[in-house]
C-alpha positions as CSV (number, residue, x, y, z in Angstrom):
1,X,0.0,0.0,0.0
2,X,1.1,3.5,-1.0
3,X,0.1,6.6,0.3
4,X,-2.8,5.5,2.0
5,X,-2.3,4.0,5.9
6,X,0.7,4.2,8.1
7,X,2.3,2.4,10.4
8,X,1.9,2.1,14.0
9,X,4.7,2.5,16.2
10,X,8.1,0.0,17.4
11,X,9.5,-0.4,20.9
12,X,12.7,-2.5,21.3
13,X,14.5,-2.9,25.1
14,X,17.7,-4.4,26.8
15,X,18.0,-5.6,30.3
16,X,21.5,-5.9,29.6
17,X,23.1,-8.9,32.0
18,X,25.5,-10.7,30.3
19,X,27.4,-7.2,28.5
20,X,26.1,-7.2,25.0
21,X,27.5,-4.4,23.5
22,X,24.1,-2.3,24.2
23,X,24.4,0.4,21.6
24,X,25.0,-1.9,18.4
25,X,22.0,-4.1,19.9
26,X,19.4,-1.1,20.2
27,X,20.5,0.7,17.0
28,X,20.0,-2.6,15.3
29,X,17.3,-3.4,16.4
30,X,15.6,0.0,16.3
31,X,16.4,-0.2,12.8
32,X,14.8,-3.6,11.9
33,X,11.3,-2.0,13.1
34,X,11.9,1.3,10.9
35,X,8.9,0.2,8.6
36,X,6.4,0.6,12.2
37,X,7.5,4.8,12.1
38,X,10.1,7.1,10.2
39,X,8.9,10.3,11.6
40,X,11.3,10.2,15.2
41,X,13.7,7.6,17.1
42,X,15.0,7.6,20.5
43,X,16.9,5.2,23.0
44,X,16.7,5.9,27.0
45,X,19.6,3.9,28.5
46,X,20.5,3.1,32.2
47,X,23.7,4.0,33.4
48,X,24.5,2.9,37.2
49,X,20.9,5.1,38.6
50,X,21.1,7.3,36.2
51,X,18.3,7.1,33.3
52,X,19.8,9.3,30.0
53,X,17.9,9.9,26.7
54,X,19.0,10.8,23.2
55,X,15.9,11.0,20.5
56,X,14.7,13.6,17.3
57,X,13.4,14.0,14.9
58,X,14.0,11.4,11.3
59,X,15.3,7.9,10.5
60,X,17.2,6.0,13.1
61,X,20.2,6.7,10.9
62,X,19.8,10.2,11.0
63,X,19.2,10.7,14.3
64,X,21.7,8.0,16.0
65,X,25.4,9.2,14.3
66,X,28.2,7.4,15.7
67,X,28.9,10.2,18.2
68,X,25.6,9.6,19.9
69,X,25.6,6.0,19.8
70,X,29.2,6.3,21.9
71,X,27.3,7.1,24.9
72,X,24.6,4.4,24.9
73,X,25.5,2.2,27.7
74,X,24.6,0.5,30.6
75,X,22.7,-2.3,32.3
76,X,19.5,-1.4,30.5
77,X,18.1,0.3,27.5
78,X,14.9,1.0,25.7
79,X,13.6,2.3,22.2
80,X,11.2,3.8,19.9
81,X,10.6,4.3,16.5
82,X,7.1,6.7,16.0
83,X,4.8,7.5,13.4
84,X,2.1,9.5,14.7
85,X,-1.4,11.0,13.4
86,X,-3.6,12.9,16.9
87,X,0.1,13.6,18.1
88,X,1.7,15.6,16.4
89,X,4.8,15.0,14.4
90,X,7.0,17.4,16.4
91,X,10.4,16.5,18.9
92,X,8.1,16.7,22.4
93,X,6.4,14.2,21.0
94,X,9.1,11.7,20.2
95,X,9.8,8.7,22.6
96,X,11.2,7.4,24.9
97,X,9.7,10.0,27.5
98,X,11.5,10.2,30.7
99,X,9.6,11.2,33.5
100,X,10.7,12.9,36.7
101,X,8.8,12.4,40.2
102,X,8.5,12.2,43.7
103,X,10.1,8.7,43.9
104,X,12.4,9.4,41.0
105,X,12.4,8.7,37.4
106,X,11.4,6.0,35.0
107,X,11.1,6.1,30.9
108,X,8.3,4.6,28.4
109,X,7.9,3.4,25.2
110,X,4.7,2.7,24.6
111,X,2.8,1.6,20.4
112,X,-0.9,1.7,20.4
113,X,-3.8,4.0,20.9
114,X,-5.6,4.7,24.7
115,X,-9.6,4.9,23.7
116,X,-10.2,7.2,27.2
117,X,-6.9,9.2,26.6
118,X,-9.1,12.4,26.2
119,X,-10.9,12.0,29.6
120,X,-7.9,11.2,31.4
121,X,-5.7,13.8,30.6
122,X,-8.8,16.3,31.6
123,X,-9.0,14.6,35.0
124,X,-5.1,15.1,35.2
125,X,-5.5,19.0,34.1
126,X,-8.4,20.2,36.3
127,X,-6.2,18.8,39.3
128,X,-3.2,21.2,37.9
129,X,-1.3,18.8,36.0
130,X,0.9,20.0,32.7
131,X,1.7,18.1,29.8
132,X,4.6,18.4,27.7
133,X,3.3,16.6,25.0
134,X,-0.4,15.7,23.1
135,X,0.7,11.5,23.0
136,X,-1.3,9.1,24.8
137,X,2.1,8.1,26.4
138,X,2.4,10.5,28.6
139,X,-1.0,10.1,30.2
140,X,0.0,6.9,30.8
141,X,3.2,8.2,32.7
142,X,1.3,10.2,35.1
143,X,-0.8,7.1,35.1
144,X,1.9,5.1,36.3
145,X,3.9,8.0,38.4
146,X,0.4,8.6,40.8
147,X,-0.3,4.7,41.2
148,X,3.4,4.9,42.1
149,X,3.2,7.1,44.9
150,X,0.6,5.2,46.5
151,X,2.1,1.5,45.9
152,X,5.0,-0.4,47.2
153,X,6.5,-1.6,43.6
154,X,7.3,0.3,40.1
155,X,4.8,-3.0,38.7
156,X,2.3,-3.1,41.2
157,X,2.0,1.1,39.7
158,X,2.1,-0.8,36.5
159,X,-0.7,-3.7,37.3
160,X,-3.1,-0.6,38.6
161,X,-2.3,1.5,35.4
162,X,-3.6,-1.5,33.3
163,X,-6.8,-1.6,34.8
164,X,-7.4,2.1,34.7
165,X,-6.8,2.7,30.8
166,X,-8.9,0.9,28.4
167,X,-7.2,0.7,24.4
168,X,-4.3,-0.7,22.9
169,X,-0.3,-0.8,24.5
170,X,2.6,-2.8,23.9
171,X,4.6,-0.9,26.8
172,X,7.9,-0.8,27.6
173,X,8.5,1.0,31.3
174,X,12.5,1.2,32.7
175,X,13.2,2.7,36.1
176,X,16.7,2.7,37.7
177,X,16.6,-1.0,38.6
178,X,13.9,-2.6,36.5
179,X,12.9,-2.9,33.0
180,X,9.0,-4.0,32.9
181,X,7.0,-5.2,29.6
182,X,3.4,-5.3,29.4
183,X,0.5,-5.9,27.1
184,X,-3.0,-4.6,27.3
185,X,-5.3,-7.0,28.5
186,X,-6.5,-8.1,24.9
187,X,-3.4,-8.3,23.2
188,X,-4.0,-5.5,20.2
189,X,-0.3,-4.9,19.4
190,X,2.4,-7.4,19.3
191,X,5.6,-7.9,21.7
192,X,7.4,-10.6,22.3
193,X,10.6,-11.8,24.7
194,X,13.8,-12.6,23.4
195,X,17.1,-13.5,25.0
196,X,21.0,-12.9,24.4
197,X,23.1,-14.9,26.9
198,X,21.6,-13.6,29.9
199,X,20.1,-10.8,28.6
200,X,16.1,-10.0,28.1
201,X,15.5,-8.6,25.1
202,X,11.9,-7.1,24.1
203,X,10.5,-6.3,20.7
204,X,7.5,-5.6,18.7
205,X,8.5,-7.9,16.3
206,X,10.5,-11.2,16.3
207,X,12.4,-9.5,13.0
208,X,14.2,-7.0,15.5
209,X,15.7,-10.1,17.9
210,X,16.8,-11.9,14.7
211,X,18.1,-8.8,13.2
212,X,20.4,-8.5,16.6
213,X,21.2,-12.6,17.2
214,X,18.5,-13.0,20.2
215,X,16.9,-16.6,20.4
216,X,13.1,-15.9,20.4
217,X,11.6,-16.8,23.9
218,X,7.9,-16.2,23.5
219,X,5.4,-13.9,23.2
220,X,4.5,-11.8,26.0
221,X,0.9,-12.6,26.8
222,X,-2.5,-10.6,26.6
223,X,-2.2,-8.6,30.1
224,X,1.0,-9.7,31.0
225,X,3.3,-7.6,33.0
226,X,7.1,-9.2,32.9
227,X,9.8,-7.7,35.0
228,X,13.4,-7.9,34.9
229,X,16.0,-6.3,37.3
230,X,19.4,-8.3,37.8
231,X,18.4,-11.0,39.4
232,X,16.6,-12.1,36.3
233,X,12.8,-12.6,34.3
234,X,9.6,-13.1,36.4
235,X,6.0,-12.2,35.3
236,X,2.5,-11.8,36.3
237,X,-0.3,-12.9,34.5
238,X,-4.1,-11.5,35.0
239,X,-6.5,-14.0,36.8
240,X,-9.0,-13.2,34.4
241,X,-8.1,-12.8,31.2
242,X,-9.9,-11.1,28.4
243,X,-10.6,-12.9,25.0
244,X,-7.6,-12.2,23.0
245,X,-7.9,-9.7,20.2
246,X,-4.7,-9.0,18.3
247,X,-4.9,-6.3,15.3
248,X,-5.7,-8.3,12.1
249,X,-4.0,-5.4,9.8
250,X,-0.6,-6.4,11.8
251,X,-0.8,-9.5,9.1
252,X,-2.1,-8.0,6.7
253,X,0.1,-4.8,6.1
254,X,2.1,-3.2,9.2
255,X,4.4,-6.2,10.2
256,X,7.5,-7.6,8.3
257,X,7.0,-10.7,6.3
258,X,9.8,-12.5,8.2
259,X,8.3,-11.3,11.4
260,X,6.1,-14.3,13.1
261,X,3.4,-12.6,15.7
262,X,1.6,-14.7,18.4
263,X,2.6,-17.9,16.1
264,X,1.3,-16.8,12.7
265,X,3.8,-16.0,9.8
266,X,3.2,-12.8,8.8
267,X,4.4,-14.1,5.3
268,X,2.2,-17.5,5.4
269,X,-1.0,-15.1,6.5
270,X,-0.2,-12.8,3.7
271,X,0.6,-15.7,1.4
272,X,-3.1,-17.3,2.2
273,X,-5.1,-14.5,1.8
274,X,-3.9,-14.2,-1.9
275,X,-4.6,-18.0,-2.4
276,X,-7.8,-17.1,-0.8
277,X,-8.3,-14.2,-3.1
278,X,-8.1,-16.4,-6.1
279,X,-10.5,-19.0,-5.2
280,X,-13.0,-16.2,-4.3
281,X,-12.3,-13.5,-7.2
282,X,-11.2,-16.3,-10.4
283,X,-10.1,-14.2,-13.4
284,X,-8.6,-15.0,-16.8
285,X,-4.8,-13.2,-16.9
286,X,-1.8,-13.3,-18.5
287,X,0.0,-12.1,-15.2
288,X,-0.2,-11.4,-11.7
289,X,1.6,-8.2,-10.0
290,X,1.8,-7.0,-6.5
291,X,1.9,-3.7,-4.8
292,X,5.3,-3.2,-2.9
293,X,6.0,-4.2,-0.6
294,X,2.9,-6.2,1.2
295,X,1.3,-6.9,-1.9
296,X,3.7,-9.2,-3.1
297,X,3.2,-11.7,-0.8
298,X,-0.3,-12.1,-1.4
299,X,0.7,-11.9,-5.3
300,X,2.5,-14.8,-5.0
301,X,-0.4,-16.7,-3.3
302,X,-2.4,-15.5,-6.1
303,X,-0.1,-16.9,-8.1
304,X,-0.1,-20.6,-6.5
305,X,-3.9,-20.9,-6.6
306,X,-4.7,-19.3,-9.7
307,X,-1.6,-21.0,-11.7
308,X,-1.2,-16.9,-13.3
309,X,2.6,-16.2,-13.6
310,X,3.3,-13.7,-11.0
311,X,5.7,-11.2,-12.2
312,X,7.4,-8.0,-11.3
313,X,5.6,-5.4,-12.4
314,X,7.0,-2.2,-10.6
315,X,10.3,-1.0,-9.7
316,X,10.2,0.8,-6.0
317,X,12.4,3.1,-5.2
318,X,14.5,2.0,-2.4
319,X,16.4,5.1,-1.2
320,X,12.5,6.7,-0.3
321,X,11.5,6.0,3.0
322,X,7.6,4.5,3.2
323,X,6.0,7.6,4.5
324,X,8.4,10.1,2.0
325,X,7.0,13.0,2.7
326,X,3.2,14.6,3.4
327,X,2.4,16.2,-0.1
328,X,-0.4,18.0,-0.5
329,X,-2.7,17.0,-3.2
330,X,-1.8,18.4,-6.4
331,X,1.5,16.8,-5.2
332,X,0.2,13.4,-5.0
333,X,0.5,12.3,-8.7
334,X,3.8,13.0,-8.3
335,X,4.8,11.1,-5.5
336,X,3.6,8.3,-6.6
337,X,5.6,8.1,-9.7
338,X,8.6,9.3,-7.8
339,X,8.1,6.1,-5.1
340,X,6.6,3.2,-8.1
341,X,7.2,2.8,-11.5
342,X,5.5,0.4,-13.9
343,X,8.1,-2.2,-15.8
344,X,6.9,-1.6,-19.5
345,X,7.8,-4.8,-21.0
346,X,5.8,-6.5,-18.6
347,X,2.7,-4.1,-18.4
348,X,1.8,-3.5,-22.3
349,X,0.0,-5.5,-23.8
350,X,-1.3,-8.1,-20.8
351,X,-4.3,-8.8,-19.1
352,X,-3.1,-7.9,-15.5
353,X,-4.0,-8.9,-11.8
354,X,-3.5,-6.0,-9.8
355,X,-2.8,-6.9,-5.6
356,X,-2.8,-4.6,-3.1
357,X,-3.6,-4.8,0.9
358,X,-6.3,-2.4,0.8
359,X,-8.2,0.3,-0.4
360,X,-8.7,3.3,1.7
361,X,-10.1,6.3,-0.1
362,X,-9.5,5.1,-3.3
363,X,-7.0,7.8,-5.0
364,X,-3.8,5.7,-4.9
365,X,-4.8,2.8,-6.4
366,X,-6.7,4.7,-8.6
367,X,-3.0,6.6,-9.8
368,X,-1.7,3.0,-10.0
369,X,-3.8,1.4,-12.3
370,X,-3.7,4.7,-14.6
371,X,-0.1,4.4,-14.6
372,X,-0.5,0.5,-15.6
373,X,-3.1,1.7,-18.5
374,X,-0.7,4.1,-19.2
375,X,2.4,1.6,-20.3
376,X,0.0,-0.3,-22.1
377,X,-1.6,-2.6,-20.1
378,X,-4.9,-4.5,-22.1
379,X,-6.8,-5.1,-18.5
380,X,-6.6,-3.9,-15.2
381,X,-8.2,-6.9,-12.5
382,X,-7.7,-5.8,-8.7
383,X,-8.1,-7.7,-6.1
384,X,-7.2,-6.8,-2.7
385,X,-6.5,-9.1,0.2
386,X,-7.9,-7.1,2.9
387,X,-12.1,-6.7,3.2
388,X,-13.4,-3.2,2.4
389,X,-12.6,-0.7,5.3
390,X,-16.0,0.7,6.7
391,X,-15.4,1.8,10.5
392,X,-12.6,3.7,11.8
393,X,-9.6,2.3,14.5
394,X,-9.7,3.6,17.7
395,X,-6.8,1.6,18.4
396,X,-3.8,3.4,16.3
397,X,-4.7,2.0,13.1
398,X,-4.9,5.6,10.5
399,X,-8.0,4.2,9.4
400,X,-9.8,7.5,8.8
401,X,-13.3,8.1,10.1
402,X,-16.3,6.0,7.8
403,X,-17.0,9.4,5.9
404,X,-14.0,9.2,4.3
405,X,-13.3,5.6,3.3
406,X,-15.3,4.7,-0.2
407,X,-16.4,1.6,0.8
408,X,-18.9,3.2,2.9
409,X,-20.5,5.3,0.0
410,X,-20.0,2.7,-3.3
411,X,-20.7,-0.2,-3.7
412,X,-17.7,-2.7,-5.3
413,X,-18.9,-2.3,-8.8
414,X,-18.9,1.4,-8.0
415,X,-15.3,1.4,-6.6
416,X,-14.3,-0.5,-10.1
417,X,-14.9,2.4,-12.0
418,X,-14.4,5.0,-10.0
419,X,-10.5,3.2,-9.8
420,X,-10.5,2.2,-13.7
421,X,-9.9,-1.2,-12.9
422,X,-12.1,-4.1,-14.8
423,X,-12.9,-5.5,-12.7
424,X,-12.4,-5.8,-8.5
425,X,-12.8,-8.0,-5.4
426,X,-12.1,-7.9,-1.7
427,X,-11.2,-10.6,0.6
428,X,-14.2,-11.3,2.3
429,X,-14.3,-10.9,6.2
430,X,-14.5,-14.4,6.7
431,X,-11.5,-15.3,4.7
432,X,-9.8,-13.6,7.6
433,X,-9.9,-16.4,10.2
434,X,-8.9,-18.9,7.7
435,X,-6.2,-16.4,6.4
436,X,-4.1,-17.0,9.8
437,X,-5.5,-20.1,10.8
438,X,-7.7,-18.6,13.9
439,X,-10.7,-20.3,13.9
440,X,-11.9,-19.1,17.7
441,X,-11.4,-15.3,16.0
442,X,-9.1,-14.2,18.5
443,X,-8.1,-11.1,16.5
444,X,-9.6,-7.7,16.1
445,X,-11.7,-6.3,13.0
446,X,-13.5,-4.2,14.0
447,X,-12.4,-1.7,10.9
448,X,-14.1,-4.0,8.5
449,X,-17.1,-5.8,10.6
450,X,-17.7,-2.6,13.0
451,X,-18.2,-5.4,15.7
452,X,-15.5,-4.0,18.6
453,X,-14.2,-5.9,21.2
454,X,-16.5,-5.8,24.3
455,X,-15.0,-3.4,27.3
456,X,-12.1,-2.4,24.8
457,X,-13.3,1.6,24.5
458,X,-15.4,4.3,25.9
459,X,-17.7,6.0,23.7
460,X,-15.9,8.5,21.7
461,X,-16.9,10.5,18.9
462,X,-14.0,10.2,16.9
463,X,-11.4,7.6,16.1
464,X,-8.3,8.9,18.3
465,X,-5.1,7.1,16.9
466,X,-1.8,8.0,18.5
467,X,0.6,6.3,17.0
C-alpha cells in the first residue's frame, strides 16, 4: 500500500546482563522495526541510577550518528521508533519519554492507541497537571507515576495503570533498577521476549531479535506484565483474562513478512489470503503483479492458486523511506511516480492482476492502475486481500473516520470504475480467520465488521489514533 495507511509505532529494550554491546544491539534493532515509524527515534539507556535519553526527529540513521551512539550504555536500554497521526509529528512528542517524580524517574515506550486518553488527561489537568506533550504516552506516565506514589513496587504502579486505561499498549517502562514489559489485556499490538546470553530482550516484532542474534523466547501474553531487574525474568499474569484480540492489519500490512506474531507467519497469512483471493475473485490473466511491498506476498499466493505467472511489475524506489514525505494533493500524482514505476515490457499489452492490501479512499490505487493503463496494459483486475474498510480504528490504526473511506458510500462495482480497474474483489471478512489459521477469531476487526471488542473503548466520537 502507497500513500494511503501508516504504520503504528516500534518499541525494542535491553536488560542488559550478560554485557552485550548495548548500543549496536538497540541501533540494530531500532532499525529492523523502521517500517512501524520514520517520523522520530530515541533510546533511553540506564547507566548505574542514572536514566539518559537521546531521541529527534527522522530515521534511526539520521538521528543516531556514531557520536551519539558512543554514549549508549549501561545495564538497561529502551527504544522507539514513531509514526504519529492525533500527536503531532514534532520533537516533544518523540519517545522514549522520561519522566521525573517524587520517587524518581522511570522512561516509556509505549505503540498503540488509549480509547479514554481524552478523559484522562482532563482529570489530570483540572487537578493542575501540565503536559509536555499531546501523545497518549504520557497520560500513561502520570498514570503510572500517581499509582506509584501510593504502591509499594514500580509493577504493582504498573498492574493498577492497566486496569485504569482501556485501548491498545505494547509498553515498555525502565526505572533505575527494573525494566517491565506489558500488554494490554487483549493483546492489540504485538511484543514478544527474546534473549542474548543472559540478557532479556523485548520487541514488537520477532524481526528486530533476529536482526540483533536474540533466540526468540515467546510472546509476551495478553495482560502480561514481565519484570526484569538483575536477578533475572519473572511475570504476572491476570486472573482473568480477556478474550484475545490482536490487530488483524498487523498480518495484513504493518508487520514484516519475516516477522512471526503470536505464532502466525506474517508471510504465510499474507501468502493465504492471496490463495484465498483467487479461489473467491477467479479471473482470466496473462499475469499477476503486486503492490510493494505487502502486496507481493499475497501476489504470490495469487499466483499458486490461480496458476497466473506472478511477475514484477513495478520497480520501488529503495532510497524513499515508506511515508516520504506529506504532499499536499496536487503533489500526490507525483509522489507516486517518484516512489513506483511500472516495468513496460511486462505491463503493455497483458491482461493484468492487480494486488494490493487495501483500499482506503480510493486515490492511490486509482493513480496506479492509470499508470498500468498508461504503459500499455490491455486489462486492469484488482483484487485486494484485505475486506473493504468501513469503520474507523480507535486503536492506532490511521483508518480515517467512515465518511471518508469509499467503501462506505459505493458499492464494489462502483469502486471498479471509480479506480478504472475491470474489474475488482475484496477478501471477504471471513477469509480472515482462515487467512491465519484462527478459527476461535481471537483477532480484532473491528475496521471491516464494526463489531469492537466488548470493554475495549469508551464511547468516543471520533477515532483517536496516536501512534
Amino acid at each position: 500500500m502507497l500513500g494511503s495507511l501508516h504504520e503504528e509505532c516500534g518499541v525494542f529494550g535491553i536488560n542488559n546482563r550478560s554485557g552485550v554491546d548495548l548500543s549496536a544491539r538497540m541501533y540494530f534493532g531500532l532499525f529492523a522495526l523502521q517500517h512501524r515509524g520514520q517520523e522520530s527515534c530515541g533510546i533511553a539507556f540506564r547507566q548505574k541510577d542514572q536514566i539518559n535519553c537521546h531521541k529527534g526527529m527522522g530515521l534511526v540513521g539520521e538521528v543516531f550518528r556514531p557520536e551519539q551512539l558512543q554514549r549508549i550504555d549501561g545495564s538497561a536500554a529502551i527504544g522507539h521508533v514513531r509514526y504519529s497521526t492525533a500527536g503531532g509529528s514534532v520533537f516533544e512528542n518523540a519517545q522514549p519519554i522520561v519522566t521525573q517524580y517524587s520517587k524518581g524517574a522511570f522512561s516509556i515506550a509505549h505503540n498503540g492507541n488509549l480509547t479514554n486518553a481524552d478523559r484522562l488527561r482532563t482529570e489530570f489537568a483540572e487537578k493542575g497537571a501540565i503536559f509536555q506533550t499531546d501523545a497518549d504516552s504520557e497520560v500513561i506516565a502520570y498514570v503510572i507515576a500517581g499509582n506509584r506514589v501510593r504502591t509499594h513496587s514500580i509493577e504493582k504502579a504498573v498492574a493498577e495503570m492497566m486496569a485504569t486505561v482501556t485501548g491498545a499498549f505494547s509498553l515498555l517502562v525502565m526505572t533505575p533498577t527494573k525494566l517491565i514489559a506489558a500488554r494490554d489485556r487483549y493483546g492489540f499490538r504485538p511484543l514478544c521476549i527474546g534473549k542474548i546470553g543472559d540478557s532479556e530482550v523485548f520487541a514488537s516484532e520477532s524481526c528486530a531479535l533476529d536482526a540483533v542474534g536474540a533466540e526468540f523466547v515467546r510472546d509476551v501474553m495478553p495482560g502480561e506484565i514481565v519484570i526484569c531487574d538483575s536477578n533475572g525474568m519473572r511475570s504476572v499474569i491476570p486472573e482473568k483474562p480477556a478474550k484475545r484480540s490482536r490487530c488483524i492489519f498487523e498480518y495484513i500490512y504493518f508487520a514484516r513478512p519475516d516477522s512471526v506474531i503470536d505464532g502466525v507467519s506474517v508471510y504465510d497469512a499474507r501468502f493465504q489470503a492471496g490463495r484465498l483471493l483467487a479461489a473467491m475473485h477467479p479471473v482470466e490473466a496473462d499475469a499477476v503483479i503486486g503492490v510493494p511491498e505487502s502486496g507481493l506476498d499475497a501476489a504470490a499466493g495469487f499466483s499458486f492458486e490461480s496458476g497466473i505467472p506472478v511477475v514484477r511489475g513495478f520497480y520501488k524506489n529503495s532510497y524513499i523511506g515508506r511515508t516520504f514525505i506529506k504532499p499536499e494533493q496536487s503533489l500526490r500524482r507525483e509522489a507516486v511516480g517518484i516512489k513506483l514505476n511500472a516495468v513496460r515490457s511486462v505491463v503493455e499489452g497483458k491482461r493484468l492482476v492487480l494486488i494490493d492490501d487495501s483500499i482506503v479512499r480510493g486515490t492511490t490505487i486509482a493513480r496506479i492502475v492509470g499508470m498500468l493503463r498508461d504503459y500499455g496494459a490491455k486489462e486492469v483486475h484488482v483484487r485486494i486481500s484485505a475486506p473493504p474498510f468501513r469503520y474507523p480504528c480507535y486503536f492506532g490504526t490511521d483508518v480515517p473516520s467512515s465518511e471518508a473511506l469509499i467503501a462506505n458510500t459505493h458499492s464494489v462495482e462502483d469502486i471498479a470504475g471509480i479506480i478504472g480497474a475491470d474489474s475488482l474483489g475484496y477478501l471477504d471478512v471471513s477469509g480472515l480467520s482462515r487467512m491465519i489459521g484462527d478459527e476461535d477469531h481471537e483477532f480484532c476487526d473491528a475496521c471491516f465488521s464494526g463489531i469492537y471488542p466488548e470493554g475495549s473503548m469508551e464511547h468516543t466520537t471520533k477515532a483517536r489514533t496516536d501512534h
